[in-house]
N, C-alpha and C positions, 0 to 999 in steps of 0.2 A: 387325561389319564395320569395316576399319580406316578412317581417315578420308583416307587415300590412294586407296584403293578405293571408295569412296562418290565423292570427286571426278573420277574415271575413269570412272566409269556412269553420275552425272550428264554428261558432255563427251558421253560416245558418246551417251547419250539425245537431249542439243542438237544434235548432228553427225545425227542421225538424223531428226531433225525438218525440219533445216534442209535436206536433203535432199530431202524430203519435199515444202515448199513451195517449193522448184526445181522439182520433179518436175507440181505444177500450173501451173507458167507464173507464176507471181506475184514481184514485184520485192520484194523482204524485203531493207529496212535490218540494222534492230536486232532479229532474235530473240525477244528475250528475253517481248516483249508475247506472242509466237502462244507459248511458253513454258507462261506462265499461260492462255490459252487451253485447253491440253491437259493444265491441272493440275487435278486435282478436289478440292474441299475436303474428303474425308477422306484424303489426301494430303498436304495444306497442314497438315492440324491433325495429324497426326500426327508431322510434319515441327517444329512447334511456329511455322509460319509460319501464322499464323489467313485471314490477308487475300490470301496469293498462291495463290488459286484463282479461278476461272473466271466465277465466279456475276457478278460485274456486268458483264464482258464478253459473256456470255449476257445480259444484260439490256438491253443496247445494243445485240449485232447481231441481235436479237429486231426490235428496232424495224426498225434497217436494213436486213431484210428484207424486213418487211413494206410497208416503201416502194417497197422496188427492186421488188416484185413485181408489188404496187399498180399502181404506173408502167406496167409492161411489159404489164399486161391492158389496162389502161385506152386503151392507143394501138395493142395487137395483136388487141382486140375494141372497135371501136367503135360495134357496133351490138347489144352485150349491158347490157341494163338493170345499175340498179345492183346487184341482190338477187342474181343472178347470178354478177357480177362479186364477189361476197363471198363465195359458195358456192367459186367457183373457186378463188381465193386462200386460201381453207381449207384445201382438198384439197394446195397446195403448199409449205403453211409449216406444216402439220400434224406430229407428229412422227413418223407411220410415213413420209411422205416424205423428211424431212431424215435418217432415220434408214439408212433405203434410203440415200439421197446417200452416207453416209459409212460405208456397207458396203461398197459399191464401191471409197471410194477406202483399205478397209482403215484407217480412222482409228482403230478400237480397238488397233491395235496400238503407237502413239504417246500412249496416253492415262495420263497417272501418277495410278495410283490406291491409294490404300492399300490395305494386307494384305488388312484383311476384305473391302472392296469387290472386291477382285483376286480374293483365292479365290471369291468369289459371286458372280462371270460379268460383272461391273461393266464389263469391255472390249466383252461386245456389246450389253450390256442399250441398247435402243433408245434410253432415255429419255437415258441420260448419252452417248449417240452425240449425239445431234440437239444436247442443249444443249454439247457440244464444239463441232460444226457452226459454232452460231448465235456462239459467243464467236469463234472463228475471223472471222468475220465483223467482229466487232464491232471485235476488232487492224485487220482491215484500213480498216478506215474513218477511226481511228485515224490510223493512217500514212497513209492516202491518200487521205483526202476523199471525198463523196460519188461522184461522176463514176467514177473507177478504180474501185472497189468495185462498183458494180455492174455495170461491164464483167466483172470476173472474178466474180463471182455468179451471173450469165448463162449467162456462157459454162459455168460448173460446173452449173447446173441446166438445162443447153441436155437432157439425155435428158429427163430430163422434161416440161420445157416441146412436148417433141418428143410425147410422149405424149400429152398435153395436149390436143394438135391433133387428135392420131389418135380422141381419146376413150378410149385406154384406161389411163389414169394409175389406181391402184386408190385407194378410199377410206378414209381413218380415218371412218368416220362418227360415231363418239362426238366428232369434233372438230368436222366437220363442222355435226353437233345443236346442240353447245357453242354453236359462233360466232352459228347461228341462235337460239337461243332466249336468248343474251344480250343479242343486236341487239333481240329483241322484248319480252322481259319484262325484262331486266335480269338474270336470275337464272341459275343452271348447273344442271344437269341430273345427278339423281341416279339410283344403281343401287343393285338389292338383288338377292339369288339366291333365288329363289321356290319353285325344285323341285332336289334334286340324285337323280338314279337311278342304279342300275348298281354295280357291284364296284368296291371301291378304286381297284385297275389300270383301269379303263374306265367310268368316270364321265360322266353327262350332265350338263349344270347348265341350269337354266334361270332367264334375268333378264329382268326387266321396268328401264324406267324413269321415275324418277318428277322432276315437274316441278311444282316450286310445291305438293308436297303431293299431288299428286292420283297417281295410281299407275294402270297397265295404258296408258299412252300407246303404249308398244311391249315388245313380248316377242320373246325368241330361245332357242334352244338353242345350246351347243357343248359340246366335248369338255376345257375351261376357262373359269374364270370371265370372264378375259378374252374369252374367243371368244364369249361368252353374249352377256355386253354388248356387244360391237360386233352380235352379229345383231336385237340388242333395239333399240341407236340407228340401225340401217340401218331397219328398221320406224317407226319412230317420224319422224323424217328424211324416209322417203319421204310419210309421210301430212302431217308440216306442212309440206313445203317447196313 
């Protein structure tokens, strides 16, 4: 690629971005921060740029989520204990939530990632959704102090929050488990696949999870190992929480 044309798809990329955060309502200076925001670092390192990727912006609007959201239970449930009010806030800073958030607003389609990552579904994979999400976040706060930020936070996690009320917001329970059994033991919550049946094409798996050692706290089945484990931390979840 000539280096004429690389700086023509880099423009449109930033034209298309910047688009993008008009298109949410949000007052955008300088670019170039929500930029590395939606760069991924095997992007950045293939780019031979090490440090203009995502990662400590995710590590900042990580937090300032977890504040803005804090906030928002703690004055719109004020007659849910604390234990509760920690369960809830699980369920919304979770990354099948945040991950959801940014299916909706099609944010893999704005996300620079490199080759390999790109060819290996990297634009919907949940996990680098959510931590775009959360860097997103982190620019804004950035530029706009605490107060703005959580207005448009809000206002973007208002379907949820809407759900929320309704009760029917669904769960990550492996995050859910997480937050609980860190809050109590300190420790995180492991999995292992205990039984796999079935034909290639149509596989059962079955996981247990284990906690501090001790194993059969919860078991599940699915039709992936992923789907095991969430059925194994939704058992497990229901009986300690």
């Amino acid at each position: 690629m000539s280096v004429h044309k690389a700086k023509e798809e880099a423009r449109s990329w930033s034209e298309r971005v910047r688009e993008f955060l008009r298109s949410l309502g949000w007052e955008i200076g300088d670019s170039r921060l929500y930029e590395q925001a939606l760069t991924h670092s095997s992007f950045a390192h293939e780019k031979g740029r090490a440090n203009a990727h995502n990662e400590r912006l995710e590590f900042l609007g990580d937090a300032v989520l977890q504040l803005v959201i804090s906030d928002y239970l703690y004055f719109s449930y004020p007659h849910l204990p604390e234990g509760r009010l920690t369960r809830l806030r699980a369920q919304l800073v979770c990354e099948a939530t945040l991950a959801d958030l940014a299916e909706r607003l099609q944010l893999g389609s704005y996300l620079r990632l490199g080759k390999g990552e790109a060819a290996g579904g990297g634009a919907s994979r949940p996990s680098l959704l959510s931590d775009a999400l959360e860097a997103l976040f982190g620019a804004l706060f950035i530029e706009h102090g605490l107060e703005k930020c959580r207005s448009y936070i809000i206002q973007l996690y208002r379907p949820a929050l809407e759900k929320l009320a309704g009760g029917g917001l669904s769960r990550d329970y492996k995050s859910l488990l997480q937050e609980l059994i860190q809050a109590r033991e300190g420790i995180t919550p492991e999995y292992r696949i205990v039984r796999e049946s079935g034909p290639d094409h149509d596989k059962i798996f079955e996981a247990e999870v284990i906690i501090g050692g001790r194993g059969g706290v919860g078991r599940g089945c699915g039709r992936s190992k992923k789907e095991a484990e969430q059925a194994a931390a939704k058992e497990a979840w229901l009986k300690l929480s």
